[in-house]
C-alpha positions as CSV (number, residue, x, y, z in Angstrom):
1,X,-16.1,100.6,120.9
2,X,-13.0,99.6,118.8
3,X,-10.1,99.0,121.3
4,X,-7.5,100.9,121.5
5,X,-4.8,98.0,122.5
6,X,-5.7,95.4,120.2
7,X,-5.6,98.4,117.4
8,X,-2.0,99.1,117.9
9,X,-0.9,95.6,119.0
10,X,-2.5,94.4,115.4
11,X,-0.7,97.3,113.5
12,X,2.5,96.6,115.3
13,X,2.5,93.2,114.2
14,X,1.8,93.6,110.9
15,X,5.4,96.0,110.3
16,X,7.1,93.2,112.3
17,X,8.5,94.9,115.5
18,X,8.8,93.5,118.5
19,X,7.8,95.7,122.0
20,X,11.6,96.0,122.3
21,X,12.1,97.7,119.0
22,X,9.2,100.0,119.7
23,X,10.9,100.8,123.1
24,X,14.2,101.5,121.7
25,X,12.6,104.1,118.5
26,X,10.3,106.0,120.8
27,X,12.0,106.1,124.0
28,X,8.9,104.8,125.6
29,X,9.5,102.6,129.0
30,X,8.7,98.6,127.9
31,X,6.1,98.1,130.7
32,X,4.2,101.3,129.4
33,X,4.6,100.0,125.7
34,X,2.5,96.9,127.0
35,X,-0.1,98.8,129.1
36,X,-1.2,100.7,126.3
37,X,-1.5,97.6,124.4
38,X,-3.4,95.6,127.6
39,X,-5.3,99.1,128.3
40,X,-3.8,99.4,131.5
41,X,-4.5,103.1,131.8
42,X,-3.8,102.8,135.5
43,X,-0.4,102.0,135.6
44,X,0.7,105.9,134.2
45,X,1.5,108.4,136.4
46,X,-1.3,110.4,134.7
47,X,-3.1,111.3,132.0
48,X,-0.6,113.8,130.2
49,X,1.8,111.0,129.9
50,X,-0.6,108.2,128.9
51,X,-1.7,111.2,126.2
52,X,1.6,111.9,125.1
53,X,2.9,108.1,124.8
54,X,-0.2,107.0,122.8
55,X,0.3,110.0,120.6
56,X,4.6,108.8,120.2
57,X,3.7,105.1,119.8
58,X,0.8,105.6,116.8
59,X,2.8,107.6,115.1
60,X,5.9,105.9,115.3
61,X,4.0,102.4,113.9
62,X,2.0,104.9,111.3
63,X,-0.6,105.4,112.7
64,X,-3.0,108.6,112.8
65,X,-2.5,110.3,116.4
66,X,-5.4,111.9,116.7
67,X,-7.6,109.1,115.8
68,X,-6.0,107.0,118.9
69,X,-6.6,109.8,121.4
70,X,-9.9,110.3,120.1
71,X,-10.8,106.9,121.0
72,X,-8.8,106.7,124.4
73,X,-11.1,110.3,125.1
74,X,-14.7,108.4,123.9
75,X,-13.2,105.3,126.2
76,X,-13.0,107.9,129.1
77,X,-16.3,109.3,128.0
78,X,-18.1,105.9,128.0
79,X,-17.8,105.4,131.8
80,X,-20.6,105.3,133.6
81,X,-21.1,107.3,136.8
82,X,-23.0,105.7,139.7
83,X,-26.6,104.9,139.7
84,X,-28.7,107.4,141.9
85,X,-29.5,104.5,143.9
86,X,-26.3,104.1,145.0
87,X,-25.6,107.7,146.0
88,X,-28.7,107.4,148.2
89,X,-27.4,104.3,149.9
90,X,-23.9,105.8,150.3
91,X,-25.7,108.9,151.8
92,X,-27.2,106.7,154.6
93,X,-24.0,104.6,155.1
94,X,-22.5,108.1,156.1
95,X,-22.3,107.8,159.8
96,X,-20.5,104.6,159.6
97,X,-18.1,106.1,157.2
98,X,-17.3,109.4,159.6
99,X,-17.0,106.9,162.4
100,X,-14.1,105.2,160.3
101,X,-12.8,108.0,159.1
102,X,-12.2,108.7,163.2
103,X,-11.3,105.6,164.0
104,X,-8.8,105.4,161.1
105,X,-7.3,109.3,162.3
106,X,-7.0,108.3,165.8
107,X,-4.8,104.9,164.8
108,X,-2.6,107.0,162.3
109,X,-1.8,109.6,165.1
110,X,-1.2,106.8,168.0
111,X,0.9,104.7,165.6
112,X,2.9,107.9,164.0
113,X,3.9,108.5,168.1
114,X,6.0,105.5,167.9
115,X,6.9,105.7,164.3
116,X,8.5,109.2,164.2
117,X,11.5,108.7,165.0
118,X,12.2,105.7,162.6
119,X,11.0,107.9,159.3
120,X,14.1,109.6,158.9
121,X,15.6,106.0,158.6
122,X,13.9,105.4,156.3
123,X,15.1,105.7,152.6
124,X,12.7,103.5,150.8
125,X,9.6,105.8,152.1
126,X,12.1,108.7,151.0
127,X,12.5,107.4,147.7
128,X,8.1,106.8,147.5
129,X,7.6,110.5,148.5
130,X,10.0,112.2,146.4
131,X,8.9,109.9,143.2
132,X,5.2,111.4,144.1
133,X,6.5,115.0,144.6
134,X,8.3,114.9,141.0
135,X,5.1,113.6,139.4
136,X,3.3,116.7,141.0
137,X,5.9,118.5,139.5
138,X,4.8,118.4,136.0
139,X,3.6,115.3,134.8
140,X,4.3,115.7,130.9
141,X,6.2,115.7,128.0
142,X,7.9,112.3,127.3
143,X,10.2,109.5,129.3
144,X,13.2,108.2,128.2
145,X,15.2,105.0,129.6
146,X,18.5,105.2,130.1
147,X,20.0,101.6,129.8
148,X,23.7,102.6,128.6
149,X,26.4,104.7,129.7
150,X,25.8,107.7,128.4
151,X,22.9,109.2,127.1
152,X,23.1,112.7,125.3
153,X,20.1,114.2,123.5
154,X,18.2,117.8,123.7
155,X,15.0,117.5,126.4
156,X,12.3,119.5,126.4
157,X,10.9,121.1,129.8
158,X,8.9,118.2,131.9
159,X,10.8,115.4,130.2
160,X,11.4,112.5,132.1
161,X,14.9,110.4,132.4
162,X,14.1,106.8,133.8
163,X,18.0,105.6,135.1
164,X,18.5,101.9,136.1
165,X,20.4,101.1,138.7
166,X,21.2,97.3,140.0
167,X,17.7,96.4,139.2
168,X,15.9,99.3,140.7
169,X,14.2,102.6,138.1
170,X,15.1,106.2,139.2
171,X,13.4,109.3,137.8
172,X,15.0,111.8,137.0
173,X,12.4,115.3,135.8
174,X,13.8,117.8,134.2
175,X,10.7,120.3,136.5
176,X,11.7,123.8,135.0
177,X,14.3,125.3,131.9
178,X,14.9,129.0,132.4
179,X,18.0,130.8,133.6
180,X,19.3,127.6,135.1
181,X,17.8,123.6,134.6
182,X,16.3,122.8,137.5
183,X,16.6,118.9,138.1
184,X,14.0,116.8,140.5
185,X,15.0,113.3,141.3
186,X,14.1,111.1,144.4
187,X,17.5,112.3,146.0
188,X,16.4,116.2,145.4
189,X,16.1,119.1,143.8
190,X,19.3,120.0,142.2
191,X,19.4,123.2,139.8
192,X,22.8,123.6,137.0
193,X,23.5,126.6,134.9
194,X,24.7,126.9,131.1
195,X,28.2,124.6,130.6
196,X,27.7,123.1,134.8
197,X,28.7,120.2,135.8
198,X,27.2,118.3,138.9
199,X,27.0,114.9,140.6
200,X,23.9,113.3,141.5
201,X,23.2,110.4,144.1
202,X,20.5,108.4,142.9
203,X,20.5,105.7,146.0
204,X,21.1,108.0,149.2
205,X,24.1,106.1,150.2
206,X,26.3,109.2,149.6
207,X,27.6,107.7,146.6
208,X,27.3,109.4,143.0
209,X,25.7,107.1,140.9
210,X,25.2,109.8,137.7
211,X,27.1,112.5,135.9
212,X,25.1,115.3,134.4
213,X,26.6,117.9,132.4
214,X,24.3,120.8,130.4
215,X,25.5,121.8,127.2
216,X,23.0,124.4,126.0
217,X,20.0,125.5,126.8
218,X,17.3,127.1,125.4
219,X,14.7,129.5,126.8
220,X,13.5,131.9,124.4
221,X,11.8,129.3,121.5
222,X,8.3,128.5,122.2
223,X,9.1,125.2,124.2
224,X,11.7,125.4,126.6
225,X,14.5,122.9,126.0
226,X,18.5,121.7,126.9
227,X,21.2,119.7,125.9
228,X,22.2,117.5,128.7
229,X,24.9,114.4,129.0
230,X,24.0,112.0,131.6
231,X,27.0,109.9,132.1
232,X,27.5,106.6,134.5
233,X,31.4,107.3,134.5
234,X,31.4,109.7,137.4
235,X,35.0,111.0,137.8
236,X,35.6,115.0,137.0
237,X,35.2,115.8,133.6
238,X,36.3,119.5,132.3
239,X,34.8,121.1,129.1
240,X,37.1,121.6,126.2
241,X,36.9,122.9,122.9
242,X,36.9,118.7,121.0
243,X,35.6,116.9,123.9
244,X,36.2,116.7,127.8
245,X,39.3,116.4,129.9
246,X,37.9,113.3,133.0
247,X,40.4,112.8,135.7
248,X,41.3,109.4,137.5
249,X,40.7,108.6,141.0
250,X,43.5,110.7,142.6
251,X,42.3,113.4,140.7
252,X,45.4,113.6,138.2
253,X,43.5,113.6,134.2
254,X,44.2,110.9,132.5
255,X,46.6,111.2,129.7
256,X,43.9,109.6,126.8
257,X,41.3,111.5,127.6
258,X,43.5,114.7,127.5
259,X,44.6,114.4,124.6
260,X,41.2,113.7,123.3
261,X,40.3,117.4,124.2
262,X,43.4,119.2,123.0
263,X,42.6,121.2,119.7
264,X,45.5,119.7,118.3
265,X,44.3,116.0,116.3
266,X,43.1,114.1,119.2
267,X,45.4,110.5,120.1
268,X,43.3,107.9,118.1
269,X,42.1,104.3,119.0
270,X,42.3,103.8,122.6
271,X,39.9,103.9,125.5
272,X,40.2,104.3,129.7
273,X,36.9,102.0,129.4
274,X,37.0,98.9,128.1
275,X,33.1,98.6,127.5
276,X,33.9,101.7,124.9
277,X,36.9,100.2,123.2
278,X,36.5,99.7,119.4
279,X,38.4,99.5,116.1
280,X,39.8,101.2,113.1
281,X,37.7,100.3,110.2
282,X,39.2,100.7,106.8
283,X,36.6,101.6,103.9
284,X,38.7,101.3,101.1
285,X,42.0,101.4,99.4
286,X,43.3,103.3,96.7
287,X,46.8,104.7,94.9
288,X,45.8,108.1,95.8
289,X,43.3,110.0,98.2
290,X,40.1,110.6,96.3
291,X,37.1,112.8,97.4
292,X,34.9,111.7,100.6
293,X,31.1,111.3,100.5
294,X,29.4,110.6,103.8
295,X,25.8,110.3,102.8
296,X,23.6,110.0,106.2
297,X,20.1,109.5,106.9
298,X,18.9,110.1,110.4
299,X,16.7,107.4,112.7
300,X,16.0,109.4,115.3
301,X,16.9,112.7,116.6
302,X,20.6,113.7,116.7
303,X,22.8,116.6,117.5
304,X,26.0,116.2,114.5
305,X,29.4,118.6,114.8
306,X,31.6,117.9,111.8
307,X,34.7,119.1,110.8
308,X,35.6,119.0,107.1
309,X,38.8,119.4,105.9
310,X,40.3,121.0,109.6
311,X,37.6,123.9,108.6
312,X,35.8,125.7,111.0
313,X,33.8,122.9,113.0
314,X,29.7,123.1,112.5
315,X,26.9,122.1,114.1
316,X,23.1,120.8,113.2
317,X,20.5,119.3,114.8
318,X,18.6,116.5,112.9
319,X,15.5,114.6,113.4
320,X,14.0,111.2,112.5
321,X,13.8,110.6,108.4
322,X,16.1,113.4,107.3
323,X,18.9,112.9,105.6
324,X,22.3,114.8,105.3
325,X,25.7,114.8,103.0
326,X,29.4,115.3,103.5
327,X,32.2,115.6,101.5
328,X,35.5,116.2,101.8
329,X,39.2,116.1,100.6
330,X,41.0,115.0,103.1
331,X,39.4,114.0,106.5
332,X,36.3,114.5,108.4
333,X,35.4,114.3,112.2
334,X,32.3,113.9,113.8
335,X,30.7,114.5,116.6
336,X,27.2,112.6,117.1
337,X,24.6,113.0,120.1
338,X,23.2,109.6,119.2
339,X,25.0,106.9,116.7
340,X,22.4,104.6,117.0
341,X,20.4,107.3,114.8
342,X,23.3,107.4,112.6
343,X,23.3,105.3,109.3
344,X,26.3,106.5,107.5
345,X,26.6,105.5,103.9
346,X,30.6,106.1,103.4
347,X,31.7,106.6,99.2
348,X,29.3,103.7,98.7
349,X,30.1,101.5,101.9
350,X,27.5,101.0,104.6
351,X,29.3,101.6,108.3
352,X,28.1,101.1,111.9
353,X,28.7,104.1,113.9
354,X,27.7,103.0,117.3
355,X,24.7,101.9,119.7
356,X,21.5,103.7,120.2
357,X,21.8,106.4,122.6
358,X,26.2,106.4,122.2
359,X,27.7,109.2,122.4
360,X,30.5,108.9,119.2
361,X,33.7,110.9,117.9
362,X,35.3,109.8,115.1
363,X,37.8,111.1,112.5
364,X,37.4,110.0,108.6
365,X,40.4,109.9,106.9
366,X,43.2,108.6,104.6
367,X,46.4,107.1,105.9
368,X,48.9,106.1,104.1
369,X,51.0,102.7,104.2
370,X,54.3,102.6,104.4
371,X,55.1,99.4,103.7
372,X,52.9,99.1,100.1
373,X,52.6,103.1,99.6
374,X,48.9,102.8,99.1
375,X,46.5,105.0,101.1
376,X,43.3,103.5,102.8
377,X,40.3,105.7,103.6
378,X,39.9,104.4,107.7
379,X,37.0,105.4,110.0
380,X,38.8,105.9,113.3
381,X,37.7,106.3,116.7
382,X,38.9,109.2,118.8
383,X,38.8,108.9,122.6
């Protein structure tokens, strides 16, 4: 039979990409990226994920889906059951199995007399039964790392969030979308309704290690879904109508962030957080301000609000391979989900937006010098 593994290691090869790149486009886990490729079946939690990940990673490299799981399902197909011969012999070996069996039950139940009261000590076997429970759960739908500070995307309804922390992979499952998200993780069960925001202690150490916030979410279309913003920056963060209000560590906001979520034109260019400093880029220069084009074509999937023109402010969702145009007198801001889906095309000037999975605002405009009385056409950030 043709091999599954060697078929999509071959193909990937041939466009170039590297495991990491197929990683970062799908939102498929590394190590699973190279099971599928060594056939390491076992190593998924179960078959609805192995199912769903071979389906993601064909198509993303171009490949037919249905052709790969139609060979993954003649693979399963192909295994052999057990000779008759050896169900005969295992039927006369079943004393000495029951005897084990008894043996085995009577150890567990003498050594769980001493153990007992130890188990509540201990977090690791905590963390193993809690993992288990969340795969019983609802194992499907598809995983995504989290690797940055913030990721922000719509799920669908048994999506999985992987979250490093110091070296160690937590799940995160979102179990059920209805009324209110309900939200299994290793720590517990946590359920958050429309525009909540909650903690969540990853580690058991008492210590919140993740900021979730649900932005929408969607029960009536055929599959369940939400918008949720996992963030690492875990201080109190308010909802406002441009962005969010976060307050410091004696609980007074700080005065950045505030002004990023007044209604007014947000304060422009500076950051609490270093790591999400950057700079004014200016696109061009001219006498006077001419028309903006912001021609985009989208990587991945993205939620976009925009802003043209201090208009009313709009909102789209966008998937992989569509593309989308702007234009404006004046000034645009944006809003995206996901900049490292985001290639922007600026009145004929290619511009970086971000990193995948970023969470961006910016505000396109012209400004204009007063020492020469020209105007430039800058891509500001807005914090």
């Amino acid at each position: 039979m043709e091999s599954i593994g060697e078929k999509l290691r071959t193909k990937r090869e041939e466009l170039g990409l590297s495991v990491d790149q197929i990683a970062r486009d799908t939102n498929i886990a590394k190590r699973y990226i190279i099971s599928l490729e060594e056939e390491d079946f076992d190593a998924f939690p179960g078959e609805p994920y192995l199912v769903g990940f071979l389906r993601t990673y064909s198509e993303s490299i171009g490949l037919v889906p249905e052709e790969i799981i139609s060979l993954y399902k003649n693979f399963k197909i192909q295994e052999q059951p057990l000779p008759i011969t050896e169900l005969l012999e295992t039927k006369k070996k079943r004393p000495v199995l029951v005897i084990s069996i008894i043996v085995i039950i009577a150890g567990l139940v003498i050594g769980g007399f001493f153990l007992i009261p130890r188990i509540a000590e201990l977090s690791e076997n905590r963390k193993i039964a809690r993992e288990r429970k969340i795969e019983a759960i609802a194992p499907t739908g598809v995983s995504y790392n989290m690797t940055d500070e913030i990721l922000e995307r719509r799920f669908f309804e048994g999506d999985e969030i992987i979250i490093a922390l110091e070296g160690e992979e937590y799940p995160v499952l979102l179990a059920s979308v209805g009324e209110n998200l309900t939200i299994a993780a290793p720590s517990g069960d946590m359920s958050l309704s429309l525009g909540e925001e909650k903690l969540l202690d990853l580690e058991g150490d008492g210590r919140a290690d993740i900021k979730i916030f649900v932005r929408d979410i969607d029960r009536n279309s055929e599959r369940r879904s939400v918008i949720i913003r996992f963030d690492r920056f875990t201080q109190k963060t308010v909802a406002s109508s441009l962005g969010t209000i976060t307050s410091d560590k004696e609980g007074a906001p700080g005065s950045a962030e505030i002004a990023a979520a007044e209604p007014s034109l947000p304060s422009l260019g500076s950051a609490t957080l270093a790591s999400r400093g950057q700079k004014t880029v200016t696109i061009l220069e001219s006498p006077i301000p001419k028309p903006i084009t912001l021609d985009i074509i989208f990587r991945g999937y993205c939620l976009l609000r925009y802003v043209i023109d201090n208009q009313a402010r709009e909102e789209r969702y966008f998937h992989k391979g569509e593309t989308f145009r702007l234009e404006a007198n004046r000034q645009v801001m944006l809003w995206i989900s996901n900049a490292g889906s985001f290639k922007a095309r600026i009145s004929g000037r290619d511009v970086d937006m971000g990193r995948p999975g970023e969470v961006a605002t910016k505000l396109l405009t012209w400004e204009k010098d007063e020492e020469t009385g020209a105007y430039k056409l800058q891509l500001i950030p807005v914090y």
